[in-house]
C-alpha positions as CSV (number, residue, x, y, z in Angstrom):
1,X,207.5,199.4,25.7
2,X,211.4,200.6,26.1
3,X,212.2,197.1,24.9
4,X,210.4,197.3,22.2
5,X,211.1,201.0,21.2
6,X,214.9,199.7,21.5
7,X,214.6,196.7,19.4
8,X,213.1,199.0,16.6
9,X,216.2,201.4,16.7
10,X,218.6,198.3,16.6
11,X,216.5,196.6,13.9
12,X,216.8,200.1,11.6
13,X,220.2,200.4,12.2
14,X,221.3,197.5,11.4
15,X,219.4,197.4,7.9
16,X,220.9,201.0,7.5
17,X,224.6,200.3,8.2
18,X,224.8,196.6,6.2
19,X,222.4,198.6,3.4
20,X,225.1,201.0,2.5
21,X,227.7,197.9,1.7
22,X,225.3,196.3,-1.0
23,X,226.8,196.3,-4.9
24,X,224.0,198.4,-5.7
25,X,225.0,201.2,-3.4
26,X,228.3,201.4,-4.1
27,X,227.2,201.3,-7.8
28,X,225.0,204.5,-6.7
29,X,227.9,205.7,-5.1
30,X,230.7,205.4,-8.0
31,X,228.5,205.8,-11.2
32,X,231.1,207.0,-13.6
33,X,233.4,204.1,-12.7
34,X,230.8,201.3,-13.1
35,X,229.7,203.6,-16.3
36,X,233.3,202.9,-18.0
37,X,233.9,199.7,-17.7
38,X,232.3,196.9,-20.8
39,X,229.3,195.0,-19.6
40,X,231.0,191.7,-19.3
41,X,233.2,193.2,-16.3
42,X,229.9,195.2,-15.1
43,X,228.5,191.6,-14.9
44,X,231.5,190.7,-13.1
45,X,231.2,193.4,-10.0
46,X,227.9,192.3,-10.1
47,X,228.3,189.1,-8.3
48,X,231.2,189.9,-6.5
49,X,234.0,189.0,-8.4
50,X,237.2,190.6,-9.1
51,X,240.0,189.6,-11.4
52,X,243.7,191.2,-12.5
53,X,244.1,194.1,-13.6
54,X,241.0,195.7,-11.6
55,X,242.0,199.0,-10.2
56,X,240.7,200.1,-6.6
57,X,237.2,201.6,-7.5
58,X,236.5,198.3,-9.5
59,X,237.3,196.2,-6.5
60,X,235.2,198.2,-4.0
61,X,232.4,198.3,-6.0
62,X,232.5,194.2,-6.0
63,X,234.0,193.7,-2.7
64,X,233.4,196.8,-0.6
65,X,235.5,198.2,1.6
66,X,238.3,195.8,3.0
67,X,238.8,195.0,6.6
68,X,242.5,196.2,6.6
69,X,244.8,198.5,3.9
70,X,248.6,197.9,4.0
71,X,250.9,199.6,2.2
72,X,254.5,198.6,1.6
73,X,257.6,199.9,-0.2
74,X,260.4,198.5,-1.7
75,X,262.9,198.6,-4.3
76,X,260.9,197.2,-7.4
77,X,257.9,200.4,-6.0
78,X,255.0,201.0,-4.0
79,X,251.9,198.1,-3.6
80,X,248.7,198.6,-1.5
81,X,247.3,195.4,-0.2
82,X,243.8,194.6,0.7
83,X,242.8,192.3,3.0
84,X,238.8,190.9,3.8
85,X,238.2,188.7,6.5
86,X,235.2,186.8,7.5
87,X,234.3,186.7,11.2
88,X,232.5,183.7,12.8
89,X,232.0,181.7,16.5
90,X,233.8,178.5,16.7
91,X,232.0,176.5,19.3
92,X,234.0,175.5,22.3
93,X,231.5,173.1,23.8
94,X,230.2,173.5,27.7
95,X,232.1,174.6,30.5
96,X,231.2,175.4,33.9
97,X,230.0,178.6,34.8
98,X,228.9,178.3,38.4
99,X,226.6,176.8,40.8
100,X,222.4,177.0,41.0
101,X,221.4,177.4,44.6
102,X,218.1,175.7,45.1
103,X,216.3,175.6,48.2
104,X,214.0,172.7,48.8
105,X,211.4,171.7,52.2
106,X,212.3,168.1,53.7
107,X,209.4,167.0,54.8
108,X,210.9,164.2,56.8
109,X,213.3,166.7,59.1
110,X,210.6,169.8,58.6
111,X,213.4,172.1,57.8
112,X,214.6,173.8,54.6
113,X,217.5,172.2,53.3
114,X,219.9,174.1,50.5
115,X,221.4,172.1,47.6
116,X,224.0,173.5,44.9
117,X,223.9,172.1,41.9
118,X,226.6,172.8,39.0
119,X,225.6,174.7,36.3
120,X,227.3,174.5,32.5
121,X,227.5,176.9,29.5
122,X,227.6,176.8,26.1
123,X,231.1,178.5,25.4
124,X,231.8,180.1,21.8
125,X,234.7,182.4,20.9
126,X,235.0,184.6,18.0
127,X,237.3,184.1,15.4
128,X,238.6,186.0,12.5
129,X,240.1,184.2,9.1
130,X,241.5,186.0,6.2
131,X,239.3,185.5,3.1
132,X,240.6,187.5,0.2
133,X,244.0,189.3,-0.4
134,X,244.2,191.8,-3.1
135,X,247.6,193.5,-3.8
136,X,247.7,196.8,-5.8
137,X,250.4,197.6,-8.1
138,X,250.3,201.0,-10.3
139,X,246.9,201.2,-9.1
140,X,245.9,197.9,-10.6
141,X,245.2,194.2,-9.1
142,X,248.5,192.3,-9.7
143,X,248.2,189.4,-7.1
144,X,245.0,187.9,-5.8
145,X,245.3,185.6,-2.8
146,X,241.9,183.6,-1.9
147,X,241.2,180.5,0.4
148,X,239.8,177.5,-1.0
149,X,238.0,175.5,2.3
C-alpha cells in the first residue's frame, strides 16, 4: 500500500513539474508577449522554433528555460548566451558486478556443497550534449548554434 501511495505521488509530480515546461504554459504564463508578436512567428514558437532576431521572452516561450545562462563582456558590449542540452544513457555493455553464492545438496558425498558463480551487469552512464546555443545581443538573438546528428 506505501508502494503504491508512493508511486502515485511520484507519478503526479512528475506530470506537475514537466507540465509547467509545455508551449502552452509558458504561453499562459507570458500572454502579452505571445499577444504582440504576427501570427506567422506565433506559429513559429508554436513548434518550437526560434530564429534571429527573437528577443528572450520569444525564445522561452519556444524553448523554455535553458539549462545554463552565460554572460560575457567585451569591447564590442555585453551578450547573454543560452545553452540547452539534452541528457541521455549511453550503454556501456556488461561488466562484472560480483559473485552469486548458490548452495546446492550432493547427493553423491551427502553434504552441502557451495558454488560461486559470476554475476554481470548491464552498465550505462549518463551523458550530457549541447543541443542549442542561443547568443543574445541588445536583447535580441544574433547567433544561433545547433547540432545536426
Amino acid at each position: 500500500m506505501k508502494y503504491r501511495l508512493l508511486l502515485f505521488l511520484l507519478a503526479g509530480s512528475t506530470a506537475l513539474f514537466t507540465g509547467c515546461q509545455s508551449i502552452d504554459n509558458r504561453i499562459k504564463e507570458k500572454p502579452e508577449v505571445f499577444a504582440q508578436v504576427d501570427k506567422a512567428t506565433q506559429d513559429k514558437i508554436k513548434q518550437g522554433i526560434i530564429d534571429l532576431g527573437y528577443s528572450e521572452d520569444m525564445v522561452y516561450l519556444a524553448l523554455g528555460a535553458p539549462d545554463q545562462k552565460r554572460e560575457a563582456i567585451s569591447a564590442a558590449g555585453r551578450t547573454v548566451t543560452w545553452i540547452y542540452n539534452t541528457y541521455y544513457q549511453r550503454y556501456d555493455g556488461s561488466q562484472f558486478a560480483g559473485y552469486n553464492r548458490r548452495v546446492y545438496f550432493d547427493p553423491a558425498l551427502r553434504t552441502y556443497r557451495v558454488y560461486y558463480r559470476p554475476v554481470y551487469a548491464e552498465y550505462y552512464s549518463d551523458e550530457k550534449e549541447e543541443r542549442i546555443r542561443i547568443v543574445f545581443k541588445d536583447g535580441k538573438a544574433s547567433v544561433i548554434e545547433q547540432s545536426k546528428d
